[in-house]
N, C-alpha and C positions, 0 to 999 in steps of 0.2 A: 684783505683783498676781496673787490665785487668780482664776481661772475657774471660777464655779463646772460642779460638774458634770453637773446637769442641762442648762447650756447648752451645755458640750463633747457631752454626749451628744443633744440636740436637733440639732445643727448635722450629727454625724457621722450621723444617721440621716437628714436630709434629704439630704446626698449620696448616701449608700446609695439612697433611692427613686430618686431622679434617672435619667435615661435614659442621662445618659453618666457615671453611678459617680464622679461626683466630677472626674472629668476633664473639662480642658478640648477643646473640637471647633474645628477652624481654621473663620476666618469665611469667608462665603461666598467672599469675595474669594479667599483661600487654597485654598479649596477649585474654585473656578472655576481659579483659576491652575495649580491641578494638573492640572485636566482639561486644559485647552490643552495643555499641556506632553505629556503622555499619548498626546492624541490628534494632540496636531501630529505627533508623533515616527513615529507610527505613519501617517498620511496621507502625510506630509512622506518620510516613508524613511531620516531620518538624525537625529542623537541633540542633541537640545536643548542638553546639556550640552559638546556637542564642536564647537557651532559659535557664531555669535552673528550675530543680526537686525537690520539699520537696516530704515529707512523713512525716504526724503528725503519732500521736500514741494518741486516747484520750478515755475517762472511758467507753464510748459507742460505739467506734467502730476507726473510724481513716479518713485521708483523703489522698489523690494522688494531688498532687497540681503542675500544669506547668505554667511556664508565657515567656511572651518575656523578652530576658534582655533590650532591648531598646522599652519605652513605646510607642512609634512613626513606630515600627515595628508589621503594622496591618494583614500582610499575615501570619506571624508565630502566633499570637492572634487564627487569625481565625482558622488557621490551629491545631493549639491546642485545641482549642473548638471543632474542628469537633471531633477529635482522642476523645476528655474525653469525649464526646456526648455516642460516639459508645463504647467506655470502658463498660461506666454504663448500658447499656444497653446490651454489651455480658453478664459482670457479674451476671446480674440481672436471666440472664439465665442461669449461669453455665457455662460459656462458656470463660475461659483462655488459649483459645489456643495462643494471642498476644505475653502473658506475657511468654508464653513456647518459641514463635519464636526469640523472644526477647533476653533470656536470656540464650536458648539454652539446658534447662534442667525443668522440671515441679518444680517452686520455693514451699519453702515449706507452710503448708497449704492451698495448692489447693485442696487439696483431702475434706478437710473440709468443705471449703468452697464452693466448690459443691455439699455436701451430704445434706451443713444445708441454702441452697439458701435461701428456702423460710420464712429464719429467718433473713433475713440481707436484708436491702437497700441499694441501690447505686444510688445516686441522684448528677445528672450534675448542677454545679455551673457557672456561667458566674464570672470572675474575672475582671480588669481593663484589665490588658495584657494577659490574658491567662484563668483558668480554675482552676475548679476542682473536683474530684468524692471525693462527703466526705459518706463514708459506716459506719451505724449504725446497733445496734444489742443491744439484750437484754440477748442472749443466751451466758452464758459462753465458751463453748465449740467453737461456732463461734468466740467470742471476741479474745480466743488465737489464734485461726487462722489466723485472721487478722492482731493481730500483728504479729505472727511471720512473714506474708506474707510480711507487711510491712520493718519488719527489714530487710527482706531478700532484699530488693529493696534499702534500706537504702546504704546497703552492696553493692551489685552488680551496682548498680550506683554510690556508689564511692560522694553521696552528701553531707555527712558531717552533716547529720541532728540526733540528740542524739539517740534516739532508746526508748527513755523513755518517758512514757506517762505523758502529757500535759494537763492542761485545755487550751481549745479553745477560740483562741482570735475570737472577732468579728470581723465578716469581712463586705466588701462591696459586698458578692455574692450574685449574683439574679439567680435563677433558669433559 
């Protein structure tokens, strides 16, 4: 079957005008996902690519977990340890501005979890390869914050980790 060629040539000119020249533009999503990535790397202090992000979800509160993916990668370890050092330690203050620079937008239950600081922990874990802030609470009202907060990290990091709360494996962290 021909095409004719006024239609090849009708089609090849409407790409021509077009703002992206015929090429495709990643969707928002893709385009957000890079941003995070970008700006975590540069907030965060250590490389997206060299390490990897949970987010538990558990009866008492939840936890932010980062490690190196190769156990013999000791500047990303440390480097991760510093960032969750200084997390637990904004948090503990009220203080998420990271997770706004980060994400580009205030994730949800922040506003909670600044009103109900003085009900929540946030205590820095030492891991083998990395880290991590595990945040308890007894307050209901904190508890949904936190998860939501967490789901939304879930989400917007794109890690694949369930969203559903877990009992807590033991781990080897040392404070």
């Amino acid at each position: 079957m021909r095409i004719p060629f006024a239609v090849v040539f009708a089609v090849e000119l409407a790409l021509a005008a077009s703002p992206s020249g015929g090429q495709t533009t990643p969707a928002p999503s893709d385009e957000h996902r890079h941003g995070v990535v970008a700006r975590g790397d540069h907030v965060m202090g250590f490389d997206h690519a060299r390490t990897t992000h949970h987010f538990r979800l558990y009866g008492d509160g939840g936890a932010i977990e980062v490690a190196a993916n190769d156990a013999a990668d000791a500047a990303s370890a440390r480097q991760i340890r510093t960032h969750l050092r200084h997390i637990a330690r904004m948090f503990s203050e009220g203080d998420f501005e990271a997770p706004m620079l980060i994400h580009d937008r205030i994730p949800p239950g922040v506003d909670v979890l600044k009103r109900k600081r003085g009900s929540i922990r946030y205590v820095f874990e030492r891991l083998p390869s990395g880290g991590r802030v595990r945040i308890r609470t007894a307050d209901p009202q904190a508890l949904a914050a936190i998860h939501e907060f967490l789901r939304f990290q879930i989400s917007d990091h794109r890690t694949g980790d369930s969203g559903a709360v877990e009992a807590e494996k033991r781990s080897r962290a040392r404070p």
